[in-house]
Structures are given as C-alpha cells and as structure tokens.
C-alpha positions in Angstrom: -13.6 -34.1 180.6 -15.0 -37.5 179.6 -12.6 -40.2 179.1 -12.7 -40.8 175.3 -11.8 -36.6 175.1 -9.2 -36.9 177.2 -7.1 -39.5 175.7 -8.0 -37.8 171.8 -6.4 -34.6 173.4 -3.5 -37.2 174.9 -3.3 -38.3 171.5 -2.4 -35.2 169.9 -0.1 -34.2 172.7 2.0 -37.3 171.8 1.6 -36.2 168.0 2.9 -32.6 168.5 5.8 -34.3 170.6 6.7 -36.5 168.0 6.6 -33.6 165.0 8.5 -31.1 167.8 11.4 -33.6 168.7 13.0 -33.3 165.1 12.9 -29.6 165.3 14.5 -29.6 168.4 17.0 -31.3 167.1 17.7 -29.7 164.2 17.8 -26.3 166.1 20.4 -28.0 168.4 23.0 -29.2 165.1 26.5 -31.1 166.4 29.5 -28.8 166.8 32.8 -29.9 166.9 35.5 -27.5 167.9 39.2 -27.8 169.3 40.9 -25.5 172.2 44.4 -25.2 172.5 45.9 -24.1 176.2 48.4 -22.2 176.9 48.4 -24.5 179.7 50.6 -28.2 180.5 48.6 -31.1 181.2 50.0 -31.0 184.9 48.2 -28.0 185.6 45.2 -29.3 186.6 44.1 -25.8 187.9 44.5 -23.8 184.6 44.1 -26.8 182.4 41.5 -28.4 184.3 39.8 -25.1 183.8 39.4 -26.1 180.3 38.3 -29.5 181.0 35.4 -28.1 183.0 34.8 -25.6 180.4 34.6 -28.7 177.8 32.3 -30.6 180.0 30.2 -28.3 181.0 29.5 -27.3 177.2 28.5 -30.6 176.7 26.2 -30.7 179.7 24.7 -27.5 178.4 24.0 -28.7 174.8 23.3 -32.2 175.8 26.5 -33.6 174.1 25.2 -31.9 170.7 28.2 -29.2 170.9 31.5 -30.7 171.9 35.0 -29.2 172.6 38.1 -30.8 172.5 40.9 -29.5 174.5 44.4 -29.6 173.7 47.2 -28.8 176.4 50.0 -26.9 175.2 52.5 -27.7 172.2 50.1 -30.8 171.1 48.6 -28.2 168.6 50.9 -24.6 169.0 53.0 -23.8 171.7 51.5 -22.3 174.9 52.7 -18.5 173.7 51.2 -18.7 170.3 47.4 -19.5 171.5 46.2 -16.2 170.0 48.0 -16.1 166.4 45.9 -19.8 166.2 42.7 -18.9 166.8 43.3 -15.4 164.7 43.7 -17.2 161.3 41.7 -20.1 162.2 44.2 -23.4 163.2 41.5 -24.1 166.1 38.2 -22.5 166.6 39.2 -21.4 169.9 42.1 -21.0 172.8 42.4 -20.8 176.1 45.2 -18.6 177.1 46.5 -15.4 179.2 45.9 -12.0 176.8 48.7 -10.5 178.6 51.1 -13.1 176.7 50.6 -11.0 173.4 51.2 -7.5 175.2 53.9 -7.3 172.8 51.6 -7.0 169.8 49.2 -4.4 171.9 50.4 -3.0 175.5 46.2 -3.2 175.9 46.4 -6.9 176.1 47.5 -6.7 179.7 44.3 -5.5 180.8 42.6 -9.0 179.6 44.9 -10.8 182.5 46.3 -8.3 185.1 47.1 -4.6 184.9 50.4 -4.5 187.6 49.4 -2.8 190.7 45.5 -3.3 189.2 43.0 -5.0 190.4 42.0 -8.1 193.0 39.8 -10.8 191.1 36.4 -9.2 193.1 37.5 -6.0 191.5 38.0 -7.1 187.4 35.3 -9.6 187.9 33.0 -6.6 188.6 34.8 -3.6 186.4 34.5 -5.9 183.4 30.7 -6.8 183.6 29.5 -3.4 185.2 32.4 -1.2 184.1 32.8 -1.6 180.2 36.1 -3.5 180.6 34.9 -6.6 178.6 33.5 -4.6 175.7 36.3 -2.6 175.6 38.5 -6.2 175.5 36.3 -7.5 173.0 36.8 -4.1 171.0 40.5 -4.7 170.9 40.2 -8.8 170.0 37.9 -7.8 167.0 41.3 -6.5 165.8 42.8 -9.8 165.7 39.6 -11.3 164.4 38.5 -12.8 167.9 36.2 -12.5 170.6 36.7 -13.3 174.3 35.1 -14.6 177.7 36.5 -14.5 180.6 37.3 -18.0 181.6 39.7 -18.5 184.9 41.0 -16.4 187.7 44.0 -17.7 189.9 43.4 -14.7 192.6 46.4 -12.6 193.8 49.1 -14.4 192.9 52.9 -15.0 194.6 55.9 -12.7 193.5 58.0 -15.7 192.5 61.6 -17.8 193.5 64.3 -16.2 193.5 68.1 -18.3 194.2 69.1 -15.2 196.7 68.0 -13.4 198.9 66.9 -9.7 197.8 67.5 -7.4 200.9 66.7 -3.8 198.7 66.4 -2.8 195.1 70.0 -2.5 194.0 69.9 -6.7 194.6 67.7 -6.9 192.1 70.1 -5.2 189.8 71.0 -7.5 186.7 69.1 -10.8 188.1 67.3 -12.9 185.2 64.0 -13.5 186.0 60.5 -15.3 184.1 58.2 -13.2 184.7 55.2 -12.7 182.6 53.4 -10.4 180.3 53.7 -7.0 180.6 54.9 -6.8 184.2 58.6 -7.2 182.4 58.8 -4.0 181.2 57.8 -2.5 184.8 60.9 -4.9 186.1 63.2 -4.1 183.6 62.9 -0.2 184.5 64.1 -0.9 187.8 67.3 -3.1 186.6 65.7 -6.6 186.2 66.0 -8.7 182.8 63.1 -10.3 181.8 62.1 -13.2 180.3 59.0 -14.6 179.3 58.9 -18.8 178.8 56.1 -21.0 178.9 55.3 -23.3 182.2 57.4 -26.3 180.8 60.4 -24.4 180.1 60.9 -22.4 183.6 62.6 -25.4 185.9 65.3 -26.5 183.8 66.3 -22.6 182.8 66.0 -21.9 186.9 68.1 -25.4 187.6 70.8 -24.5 184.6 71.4 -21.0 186.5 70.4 -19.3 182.9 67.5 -17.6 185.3 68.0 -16.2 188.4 64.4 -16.5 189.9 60.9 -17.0 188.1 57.2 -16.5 189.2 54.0 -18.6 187.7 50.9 -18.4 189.8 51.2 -19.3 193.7 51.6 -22.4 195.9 49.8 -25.1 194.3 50.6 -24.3 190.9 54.9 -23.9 192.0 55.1 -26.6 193.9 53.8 -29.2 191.0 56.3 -27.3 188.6 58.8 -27.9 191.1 60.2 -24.6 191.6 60.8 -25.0 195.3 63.8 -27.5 194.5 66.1 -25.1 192.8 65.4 -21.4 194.2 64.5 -21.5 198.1 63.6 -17.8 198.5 59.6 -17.6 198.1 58.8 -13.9 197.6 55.0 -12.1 197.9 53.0 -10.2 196.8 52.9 -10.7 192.9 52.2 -7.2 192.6 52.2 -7.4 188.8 48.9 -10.0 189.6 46.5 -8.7 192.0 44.3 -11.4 190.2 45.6 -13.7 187.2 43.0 -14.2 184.5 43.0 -16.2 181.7 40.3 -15.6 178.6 38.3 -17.8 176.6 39.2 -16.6 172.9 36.7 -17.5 169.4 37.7 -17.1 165.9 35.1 -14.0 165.4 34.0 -16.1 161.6 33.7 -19.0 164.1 31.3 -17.6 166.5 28.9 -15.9 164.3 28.2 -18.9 162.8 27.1 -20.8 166.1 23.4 -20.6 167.2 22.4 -18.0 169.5 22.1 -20.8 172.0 25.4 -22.4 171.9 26.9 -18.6 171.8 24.9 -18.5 175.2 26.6 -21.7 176.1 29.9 -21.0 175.8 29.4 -17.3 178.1 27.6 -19.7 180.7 30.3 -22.5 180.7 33.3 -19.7 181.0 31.3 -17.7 183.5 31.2 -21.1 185.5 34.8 -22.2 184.9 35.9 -18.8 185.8 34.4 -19.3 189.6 35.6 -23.0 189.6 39.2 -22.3 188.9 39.2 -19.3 191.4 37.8 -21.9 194.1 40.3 -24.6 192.8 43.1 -21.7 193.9 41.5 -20.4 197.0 40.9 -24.3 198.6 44.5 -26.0 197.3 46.7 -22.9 198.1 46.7 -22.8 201.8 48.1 -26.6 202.3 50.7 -26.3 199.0 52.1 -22.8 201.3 52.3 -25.1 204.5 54.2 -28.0 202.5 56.3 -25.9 200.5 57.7 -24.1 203.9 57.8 -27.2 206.1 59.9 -29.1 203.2 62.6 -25.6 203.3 61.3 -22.6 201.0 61.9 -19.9 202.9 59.2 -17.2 202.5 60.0 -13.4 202.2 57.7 -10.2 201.6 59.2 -7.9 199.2 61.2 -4.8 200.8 59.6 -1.4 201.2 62.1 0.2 198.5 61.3 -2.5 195.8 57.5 -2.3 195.9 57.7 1.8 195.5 60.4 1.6 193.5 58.0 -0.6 190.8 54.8 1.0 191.7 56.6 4.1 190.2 57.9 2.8 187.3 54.6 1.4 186.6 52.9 5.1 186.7 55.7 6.0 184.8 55.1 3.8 181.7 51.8 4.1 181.9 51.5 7.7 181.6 53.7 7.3 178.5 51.7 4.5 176.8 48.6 6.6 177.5 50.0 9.4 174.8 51.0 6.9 172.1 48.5 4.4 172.7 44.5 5.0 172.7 43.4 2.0 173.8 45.8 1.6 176.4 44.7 4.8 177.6 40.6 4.3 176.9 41.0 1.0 179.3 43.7 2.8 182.1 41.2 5.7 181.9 37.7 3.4 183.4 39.9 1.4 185.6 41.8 4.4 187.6 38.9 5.7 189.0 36.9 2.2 189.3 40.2 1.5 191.1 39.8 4.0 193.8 36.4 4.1 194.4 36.5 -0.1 195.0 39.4 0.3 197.6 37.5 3.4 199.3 34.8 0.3 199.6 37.0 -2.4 200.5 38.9 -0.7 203.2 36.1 -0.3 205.0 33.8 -3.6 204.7 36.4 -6.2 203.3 39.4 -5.0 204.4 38.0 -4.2 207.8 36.9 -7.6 208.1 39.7 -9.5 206.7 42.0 -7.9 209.2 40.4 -8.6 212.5 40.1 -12.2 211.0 44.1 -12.2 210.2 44.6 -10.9 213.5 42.1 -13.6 215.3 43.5 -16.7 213.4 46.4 -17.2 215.6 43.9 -17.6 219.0 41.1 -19.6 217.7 
C-alpha cells in the first residue's frame, strides 16, 4: 500500500473510532444501585464478600455500573434483606435465603439443606442439576431473582456454656441457631432462636441463650463467642456448606442491559469462590488460636447426630406432602446426593483421608 493510501485508510480508522466511542457509551448507561447485607461490618468474610462483589462490578463495567453496599441495620435489619428488595427499598440484598424459611420451608435449599450438601456438591447441583432455576422459580414469587454469591464451606456446630455428653443434655437448652435447622433441633428438645450476628454475644453473656452457632473459627472468634461459652462443638450438620445469595428486585433487573445482567452473574460467580477461599485460608489459624487461648473443642455424640439426622427425614417427608416446592427441590437433590458421595468416597474422600492420617508425620 503506498503511503498517501495508507494514512487515508488511517484516517477513516480514527473517524469510525471517534463516531463508535459515543455508542459505546451510550450502550454502557451509569447505574446506581444499593445492597443491603445481612452482614456486620466486622465480617469482613461475608461482608467483604459484598465489597468484592461491588468492586468487581465496577471493574467489569468500567465504573459505569456502581453498587453501593450497606452492612446491616444502616438500611433494614440483617433478617429483613429479602422483604427490601421484594417491594423495592434497595435494588438488591445480599443475604442467607434460609433466613426467610419461615415464609417458604423451600428457602432453606438457597443456603443449606441440614444433612445436605458440601459446597463442591450445591456449587455443582445448582448449575448442572436445576437447583438454581428451581431457586429462581421460587424468588419470582417474592418478585426477585438470585445468584449465588458466597459460600463459608462446612461450617462448626456452635458454643455451647456446658458440656453435652448425650441427647437428653440437650433437653431444654436455648440455642441461636439459624434458618431452618431450628425446627430439626427443636424436635429433639432444643429451643431455638434465630438473631442476627450483632445480637448473639450479649444474649450468650446475659445467660438468655445457652449456646449459639454462626459460621466457624474466623467468623466466632471476631464475634467473640469464645469468651462466654468454652465448649466448641463440630460438625454444623445443619451446614454442610453455608451459602449466601445475591438477590435483584425482578422490575430492577429486566431493566438492566443484557451486559450488566452478565456482570452481576460474573461478579457473584467470582465472589462466591473468593469468600469460600477467604474461609478455607483464615480458618485453620482462628481454630489453633481459639484452642490455645481455652475453647475446648468437642465432636458431637453418636446419639445426637442420629437422633437429628432422623428428625430431619422426619420433617422432611412431612413437608414433602404439604409443600410442592419443597418436595420438587428435596426430590433432585436426594439422588444428586447419593450419587456425589458414591463419587466422593472413592476419589475425595479417599484422598482426604490418607492426607488426615499423614499430617501428623510430615
């Protein structure tokens, strides 16, 4: 090409940049949105979760769609995420969907189904299985949609201020616990009670509850928990994984672009593996300072864990009659369930053992 053609064709290149930059633009408009958390700002797992979520957004959109995130009580209280995003308060929440099992047992599913899944397992029932279609179908009741948007991993089964020996010392003992895991308690003699992160410690130090669970070490040992109730107990069977979701205002979203919808999926996809990491790296040294400063860590007795598995299949057979959705969920995960253990037993759990066994001689 001689020298005078190729700068004319430069030339135009440069013209067709300058007419395509204002389309760009306007394709890309400037979104403002807000988040409440069912999260405290001390979190900085859960609620840093939406930080990154915000940020990343950004860094998708190049600044053009931004999310502000509001920890919990500076907009609603941490429990009441969902009712705020339903009728339109904020555009969106960040929040736990088994919080609102009351309004639909179903909800559980969104966070932890007790005796459930790990966070491998729902990460891949949900994308490969139908289980976040079948969420979403539920949410469109409540005039949301949702993204999965954290996962603690299995988490701890709680503090307790005695010592629990068998299933009758459970008997009458006031406990936090969350979500729908209550009603599985509450069959085998506990009381439950469901209170947001800032409100645990000072009903645990008043003696108005008798133990509590949140998440696991890192999490309990910023709220403190450790000072008041010594007895550290394990597994959270209730959480094989804790998950929190991403929820929209369904008149909200179908008003974005197609591109910032695709932004938001991206961002939660990413803050889902960054909180799980988050977990999975601070957990092992909170567990080492939380028993070298005196918690005192116990596995939960043989007759307790069969004693709430059972209950568990109990209810759950009888929510499966009066409730279709319930039922349309338990019915995909049961079977996904077993099959993924068959799997695991053999490759991960196979694995993970030896290593268990091996950590002690390295």
């Amino acid at each position: 090409m001689k020298r005078r053609e190729f700068l004319k064709a430069a030339g135009l290149g440069v013209a067709a940049s300058a007419v395509a930059a204002p389309a760009v633009a306007q394709s890309m408009p400037e979104v403002k949105w807000r988040l409440t958390a069912s999260w405290p700002k001390s979190l900085d797992t859960l609620y840093g979760g939406c930080e990154f979520f915000s940020k990343r957004i950004a860094e998708i959109t190049d600044n053009r769609f931004q999310v502000q995130v509001f920890a919990a009580g500076e907009i609603v209280p941490g429990l009441q995420v969902l009712d705020a995003v339903q009728s339109g308060t904020v555009e969106m929440g960040n929040t736990a969907l088994y919080y609102y099992w009351g309004k639909d047992a179903a909800f559980t599913y969104g966070t932890a189904l007790p005796f459930g899944l790990n966070a491998r397992q729902i990460n891949a029932w949900q994308r490969f299985a139908g289980g976040n279609e079948l969420m979403n179908e539920l949410l469109e009741k409540y005039n949301c949609i949702g993204f999965p948007a954290a996962n603690t991993g299995a988490q701890m089964g709680g503090w307790f201020r005695k010592e629990i020996n068998n299933l009758g010392d459970m008997t009458g003992l006031k406990m936090r616990v969350g979500g729908f895991a209550g009603t599985i308690l509450q069959k085998v003699g506990l009381v439950p009670q469901q209170l947001a992160a800032p409100d645990i410690y000072p009903a645990l130090e008043k003696g108005t509850l008798d133990a509590a669970e949140w998440v696991g070490p890192y999490d309990d040992e910023k709220l403190g928990f450790y000072k008041v109730a010594k007895y550290y107990y394990y597994p959270g069977w209730w959480e094989g994984c804790g998950q929190s979701h991403n929820i929209i205002n369904l008149a909200k979203w179908r008003e974005l672009p197609k591109h910032y919808q695709a932004a938001i999926m991206t961002a939660s996809g990413d803050a889902w593996n960054e909180v799980l990491g988050r977990y999975d790296y601070a957990n092992p040294a909170a567990l080492k300072r939380l028993l070298s400063g005196g918690a005192q860590l116990r596995a939960f007795p043989q007759d307790v864990m069969e004693a709430c598995y059972k209950a568990a299949n109990e209810i759950y057979a009888d929510l499966s009659k009066t409730n279709p959705m319930f039922k349309k969920m338990y019915d995909t995960l049961v079977p996904f369930r077993s099959d993924s253990y068959l799997w695991m037993q053999v490759a991960e759990g196979g694995f993970d053992n030896f290593m268990i066994r091996m950590r002690t001689r390295a």
